[in-house]
C-alpha positions as CSV (number, residue, x, y, z in Angstrom):
1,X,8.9,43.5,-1.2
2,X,11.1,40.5,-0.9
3,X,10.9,38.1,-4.0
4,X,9.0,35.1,-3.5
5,X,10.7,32.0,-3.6
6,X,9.6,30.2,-6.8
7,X,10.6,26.5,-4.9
8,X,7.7,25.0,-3.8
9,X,7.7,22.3,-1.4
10,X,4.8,19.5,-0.6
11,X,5.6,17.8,3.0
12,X,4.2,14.4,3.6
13,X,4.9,13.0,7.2
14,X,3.9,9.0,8.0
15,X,3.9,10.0,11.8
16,X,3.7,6.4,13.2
17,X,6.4,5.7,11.5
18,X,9.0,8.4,12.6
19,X,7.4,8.3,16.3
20,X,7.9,4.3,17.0
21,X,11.3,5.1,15.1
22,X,12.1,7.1,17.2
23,X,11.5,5.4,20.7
24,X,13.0,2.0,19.5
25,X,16.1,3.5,18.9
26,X,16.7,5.1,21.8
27,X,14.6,2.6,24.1
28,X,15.4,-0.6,22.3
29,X,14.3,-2.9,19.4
30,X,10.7,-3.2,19.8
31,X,10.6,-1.3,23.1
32,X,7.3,0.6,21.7
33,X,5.2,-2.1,21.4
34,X,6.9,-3.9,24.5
35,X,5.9,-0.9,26.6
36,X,2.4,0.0,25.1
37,X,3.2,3.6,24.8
38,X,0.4,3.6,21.6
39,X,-2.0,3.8,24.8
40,X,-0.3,5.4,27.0
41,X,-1.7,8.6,29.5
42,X,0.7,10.3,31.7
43,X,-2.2,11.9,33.7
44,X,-3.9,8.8,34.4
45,X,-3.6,7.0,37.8
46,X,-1.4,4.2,37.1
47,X,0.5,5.6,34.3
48,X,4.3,4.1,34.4
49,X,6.3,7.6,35.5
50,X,9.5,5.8,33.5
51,X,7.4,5.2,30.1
52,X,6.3,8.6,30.5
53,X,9.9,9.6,31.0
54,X,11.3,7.7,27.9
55,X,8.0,9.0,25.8
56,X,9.9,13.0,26.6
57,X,13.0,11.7,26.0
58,X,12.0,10.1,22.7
59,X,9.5,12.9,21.2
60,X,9.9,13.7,17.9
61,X,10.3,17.7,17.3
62,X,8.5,18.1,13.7
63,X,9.2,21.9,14.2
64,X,12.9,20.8,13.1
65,X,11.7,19.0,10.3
66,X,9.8,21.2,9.1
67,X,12.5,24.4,9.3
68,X,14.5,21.9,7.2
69,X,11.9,21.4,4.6
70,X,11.8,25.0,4.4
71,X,15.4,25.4,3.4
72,X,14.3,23.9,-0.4
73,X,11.7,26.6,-0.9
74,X,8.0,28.0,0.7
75,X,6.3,25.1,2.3
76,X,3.1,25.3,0.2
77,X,1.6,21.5,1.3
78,X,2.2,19.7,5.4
79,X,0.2,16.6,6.1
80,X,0.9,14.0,9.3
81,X,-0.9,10.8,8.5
82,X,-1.7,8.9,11.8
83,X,-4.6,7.7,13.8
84,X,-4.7,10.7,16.3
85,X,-7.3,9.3,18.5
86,X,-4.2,7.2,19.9
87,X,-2.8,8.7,23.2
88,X,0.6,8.6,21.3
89,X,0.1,10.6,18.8
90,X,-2.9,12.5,20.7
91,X,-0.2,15.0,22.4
92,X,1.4,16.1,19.2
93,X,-1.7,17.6,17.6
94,X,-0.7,20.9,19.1
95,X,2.3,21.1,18.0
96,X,1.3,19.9,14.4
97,X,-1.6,22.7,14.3
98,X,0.7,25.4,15.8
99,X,2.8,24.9,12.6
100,X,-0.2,24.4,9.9
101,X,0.4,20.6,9.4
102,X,-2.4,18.9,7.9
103,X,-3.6,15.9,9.9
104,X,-5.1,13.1,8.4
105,X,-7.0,11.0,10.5
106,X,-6.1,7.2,9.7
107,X,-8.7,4.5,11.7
108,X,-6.7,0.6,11.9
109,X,-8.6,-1.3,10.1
110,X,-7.0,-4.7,10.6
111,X,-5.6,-6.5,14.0
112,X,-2.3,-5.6,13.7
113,X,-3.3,-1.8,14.1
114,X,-2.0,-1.0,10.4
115,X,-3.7,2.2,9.1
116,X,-2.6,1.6,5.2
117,X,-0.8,5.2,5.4
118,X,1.9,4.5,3.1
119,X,-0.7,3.7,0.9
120,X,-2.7,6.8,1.7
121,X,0.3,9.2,1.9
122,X,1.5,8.0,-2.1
123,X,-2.1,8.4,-3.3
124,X,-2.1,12.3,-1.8
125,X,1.9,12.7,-3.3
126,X,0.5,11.4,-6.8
127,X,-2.2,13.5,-7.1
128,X,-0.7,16.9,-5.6
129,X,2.0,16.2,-8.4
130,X,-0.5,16.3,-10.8
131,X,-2.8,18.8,-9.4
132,X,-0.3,21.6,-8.6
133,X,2.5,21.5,-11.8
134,X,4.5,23.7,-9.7
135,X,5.5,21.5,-7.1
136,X,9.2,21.3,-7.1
137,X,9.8,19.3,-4.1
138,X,8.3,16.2,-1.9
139,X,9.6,15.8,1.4
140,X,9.1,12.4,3.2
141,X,9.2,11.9,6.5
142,X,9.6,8.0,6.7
143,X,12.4,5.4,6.5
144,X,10.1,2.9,5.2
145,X,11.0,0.9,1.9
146,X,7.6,0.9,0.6
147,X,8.3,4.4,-0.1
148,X,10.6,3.6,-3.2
149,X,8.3,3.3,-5.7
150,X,6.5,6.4,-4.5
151,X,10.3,8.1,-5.0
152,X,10.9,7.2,-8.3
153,X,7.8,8.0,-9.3
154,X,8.5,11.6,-8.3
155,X,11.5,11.6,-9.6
156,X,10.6,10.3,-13.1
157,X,7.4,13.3,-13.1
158,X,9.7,16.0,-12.5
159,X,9.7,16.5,-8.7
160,X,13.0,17.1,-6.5
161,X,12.7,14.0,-4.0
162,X,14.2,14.4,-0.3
163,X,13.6,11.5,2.4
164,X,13.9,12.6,6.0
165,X,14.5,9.2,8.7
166,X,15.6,8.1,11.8
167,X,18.9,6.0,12.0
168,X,19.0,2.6,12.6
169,X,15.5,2.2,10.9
170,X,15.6,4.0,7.3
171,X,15.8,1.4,4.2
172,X,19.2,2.2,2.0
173,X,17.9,1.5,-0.6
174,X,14.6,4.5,0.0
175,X,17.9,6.8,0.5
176,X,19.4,5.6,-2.6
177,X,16.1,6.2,-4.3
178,X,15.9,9.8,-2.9
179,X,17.5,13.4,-4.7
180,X,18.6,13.8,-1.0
181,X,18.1,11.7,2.0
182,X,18.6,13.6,6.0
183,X,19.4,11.9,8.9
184,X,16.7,13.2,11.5
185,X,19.7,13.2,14.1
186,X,21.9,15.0,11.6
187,X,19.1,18.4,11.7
188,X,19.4,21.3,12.6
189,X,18.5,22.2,16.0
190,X,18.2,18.5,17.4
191,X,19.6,17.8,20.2
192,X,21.3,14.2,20.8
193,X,20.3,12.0,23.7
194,X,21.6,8.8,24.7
195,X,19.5,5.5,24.8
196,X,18.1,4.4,27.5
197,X,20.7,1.6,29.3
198,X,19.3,-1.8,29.1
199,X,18.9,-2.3,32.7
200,X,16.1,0.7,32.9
201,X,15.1,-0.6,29.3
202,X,14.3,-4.0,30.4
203,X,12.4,-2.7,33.6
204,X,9.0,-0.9,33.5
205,X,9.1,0.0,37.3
206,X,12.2,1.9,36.9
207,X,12.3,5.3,36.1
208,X,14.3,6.3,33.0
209,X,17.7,8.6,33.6
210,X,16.7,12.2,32.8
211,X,17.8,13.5,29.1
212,X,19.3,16.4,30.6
213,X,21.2,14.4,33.1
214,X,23.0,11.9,30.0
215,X,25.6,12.6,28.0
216,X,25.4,12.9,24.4
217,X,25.8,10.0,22.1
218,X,25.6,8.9,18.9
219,X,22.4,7.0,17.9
220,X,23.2,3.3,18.1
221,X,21.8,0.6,15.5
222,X,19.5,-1.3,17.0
223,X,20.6,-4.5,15.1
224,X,24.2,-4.5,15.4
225,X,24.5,-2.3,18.4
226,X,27.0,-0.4,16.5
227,X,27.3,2.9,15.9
228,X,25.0,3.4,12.7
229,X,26.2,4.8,9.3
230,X,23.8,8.0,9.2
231,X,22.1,9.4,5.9
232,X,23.1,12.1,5.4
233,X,21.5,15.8,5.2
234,X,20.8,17.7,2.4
235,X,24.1,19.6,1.0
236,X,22.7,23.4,1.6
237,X,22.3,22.4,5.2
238,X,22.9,24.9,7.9
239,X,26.8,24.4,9.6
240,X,26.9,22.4,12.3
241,X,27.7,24.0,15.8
242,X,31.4,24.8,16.7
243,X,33.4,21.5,18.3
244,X,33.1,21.5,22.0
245,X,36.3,22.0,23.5
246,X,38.6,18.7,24.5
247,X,36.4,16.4,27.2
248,X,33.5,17.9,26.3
249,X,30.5,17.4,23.8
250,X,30.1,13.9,22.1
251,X,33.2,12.1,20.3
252,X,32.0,13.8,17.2
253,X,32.4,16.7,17.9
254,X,35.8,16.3,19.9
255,X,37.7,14.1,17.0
256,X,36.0,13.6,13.5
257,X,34.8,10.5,12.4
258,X,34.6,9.3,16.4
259,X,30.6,8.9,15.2
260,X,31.2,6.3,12.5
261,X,32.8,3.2,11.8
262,X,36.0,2.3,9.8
263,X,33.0,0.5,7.1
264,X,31.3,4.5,6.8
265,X,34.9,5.8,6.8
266,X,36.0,3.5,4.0
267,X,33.0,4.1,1.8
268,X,33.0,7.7,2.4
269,X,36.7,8.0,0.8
270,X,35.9,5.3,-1.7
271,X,32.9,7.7,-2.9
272,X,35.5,10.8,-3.1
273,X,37.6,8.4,-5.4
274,X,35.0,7.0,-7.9
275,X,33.6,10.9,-8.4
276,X,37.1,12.5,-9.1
277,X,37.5,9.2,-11.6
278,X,34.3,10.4,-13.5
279,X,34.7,14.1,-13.5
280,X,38.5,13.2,-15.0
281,X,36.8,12.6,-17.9
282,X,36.3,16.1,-18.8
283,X,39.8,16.4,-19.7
284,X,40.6,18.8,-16.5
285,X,43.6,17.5,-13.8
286,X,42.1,19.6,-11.2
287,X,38.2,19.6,-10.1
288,X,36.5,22.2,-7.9
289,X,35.6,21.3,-5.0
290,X,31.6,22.2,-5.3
291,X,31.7,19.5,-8.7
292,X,33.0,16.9,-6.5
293,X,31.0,17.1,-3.7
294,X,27.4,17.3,-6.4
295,X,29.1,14.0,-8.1
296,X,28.9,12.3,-5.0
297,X,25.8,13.3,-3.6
298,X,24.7,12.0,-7.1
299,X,26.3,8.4,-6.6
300,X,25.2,8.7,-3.0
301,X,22.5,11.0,-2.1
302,X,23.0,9.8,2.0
303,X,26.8,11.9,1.5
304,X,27.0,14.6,3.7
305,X,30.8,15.6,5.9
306,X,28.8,16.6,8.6
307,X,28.2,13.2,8.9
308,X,32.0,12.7,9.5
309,X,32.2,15.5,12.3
310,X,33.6,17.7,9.4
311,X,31.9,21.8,9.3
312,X,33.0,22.7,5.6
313,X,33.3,19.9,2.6
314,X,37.2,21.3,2.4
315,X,37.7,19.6,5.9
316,X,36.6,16.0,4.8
317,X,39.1,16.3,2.0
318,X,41.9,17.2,3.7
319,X,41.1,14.6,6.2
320,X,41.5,12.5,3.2
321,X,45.1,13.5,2.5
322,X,46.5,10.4,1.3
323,X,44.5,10.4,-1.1
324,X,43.9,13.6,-2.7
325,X,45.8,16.4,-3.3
326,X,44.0,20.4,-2.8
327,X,45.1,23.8,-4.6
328,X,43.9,27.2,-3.3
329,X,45.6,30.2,-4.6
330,X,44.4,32.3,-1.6
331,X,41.2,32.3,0.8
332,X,38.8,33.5,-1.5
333,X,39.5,31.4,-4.4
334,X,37.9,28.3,-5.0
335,X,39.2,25.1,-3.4
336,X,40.8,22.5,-6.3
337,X,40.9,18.7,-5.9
338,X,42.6,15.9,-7.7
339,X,43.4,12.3,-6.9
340,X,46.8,11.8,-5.9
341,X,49.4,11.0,-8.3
């Protein structure tokens, strides 16, 4: 009999949250609200056929985030916190039951249609922590920085914190407060789409372009319209997919670092810097590779090179050249790192 995992994971999901996350950025800035889709039935008569296309394009596949949270240990606790009498959240239930997920019915209880479940979701967190001592790890699925204090609270009772969020709309400083934040993009197993161009965005009559018909594209930040600076998955993630071949793919996967700007680019090699600066202080010249790379998802829990278009950690720092020097006696030997003399 295979041994049983002794990692035990607790998955808490504010599902509003990553769903209208989701559609604004690849619809627009407020494009959920703008186009109702909270109420929205593709079966009935006068349904919009281009909401209902952009509500495909934009649906959230919890089966991906769900394989991820099992890559920390056995997934032993799943809730989805939502009002799921809502149309938008209505045609998710089976896919939430098919994969055990707990659903926690939230009713609105003011105008603004806010169901309190950050509030509910910290309360549940809290008490499993205390009501199961062997809970290793909380996963939550939000982007949302009233989440913080709920992190370091985690954190300070003992639990292994990982944040899962959509680009464009996670709070840095909820990543910062994480062990490990993903980028839902960034999992494995999603697929990119592009957004929706503004023209069809800013029209309701007009029926969306198909995703299988778009290229791939790198999520966009909704406030900048530039290309975001992802968080980053966690550093046992699987490989990415072998780089489409030249005029093929996204730019990220045909040149590295295509995905990010010179800001993300510039950060990401200041990181490598500071964390070979702190591990010199152990009196070694040369640093494995596997120290480095823990310093700075320490500093920086949103660091991942596959952020960067980068497959293997060894990649990023060669990419990095100028700055750092690497020793490997042969292929099987551990990479070494210092900063360059």
């Amino acid at each position: 009999m295979a041994e049983q995992s002794r990692e035990r994971v607790g998955v808490y999901i504010d599902f509003d949250n990553i769903v209208i996350s989701r559609y604004n950025q690849l619809h627009g800035k407020g494009a959920f609200a703008k186009d109702k889709v909270r109420n929205h039935v593709a079966s009935s008569a006068d349904a919009d056929p281009a909401i209902s296309d952009r509500i495909k394009q934009a649906t959230v596949d919890i089966g991906a985030v769900l394989d991820y949270a099992s890559s920390f240990g056995s997934i032993v606790i799943s809730k989805a916190y939502a009002d799921w009498s809502v149309a938008a959240n209505a045609h998710y239930q089976k896919q939430l039951i098919d994969r055990a997920v707990d659903l926690t019915q939230l009713f609105p209880t003011v105008l603004s249609l806010k169901n309190g479940a950050d509030i509910r979701l910290a309360v549940d967190v809290v008490e499993d922590i205390f009501r199961l001592p062997d809970l290793t790890h909380i996963v939550i699925v939000a982007g949302d920085s009233d989440y913080i204090p709920l992190a370091q609270r985690c954190k300070r009772l003992g639990s292994y914190v990982v944040g899962i969020g959509v680009s464009g709309a996670t709070s840095s400083s909820l990543a910062a407060a994480c062990d490990e934040f993903a980028d839902y993009d960034n999992l494995p197993g999603i697929i990119s789409v592009t957004p929706a161009p503004a023209a069809v965005r800013s029209g309701r009559g007009r029926r969306a372009q198909s995703p299988a018909a778009e290229p791939a594209a790198v999520p966009v930040d909704q406030a900048t319209d530039a290309p975001a600076e992802p968080a980053a998955s966690a550093q046992h993630a699987r490989s990415a997919e072998p780089a489409a071949p030249s005029g093929t793919g996204t730019a990220a996967e045909a040149e590295p670092e295509a995905a990010v700007g010179p800001r993300a680019r510039k950060a990401a090699t200041s990181l490598l810097t500071r964390a070979l600066e702190l591990l010199a202080n152990n009196d070694l010249e040369w640093q494995h590779a596997s120290a480095v790379k823990n310093q700075m998802r320490r500093m920086d829990p949103s660091f991942q090179e596959r952020n960067f278009g980068y497959r293997q950690f060894s990649d990023f720092l060669k990419s990095r050249n100028n700055t750092v020097e690497l020793d490997q006696k042969s292929p099987s030997s551990p990479v070494l790192v210092r900063l360059r003399q």
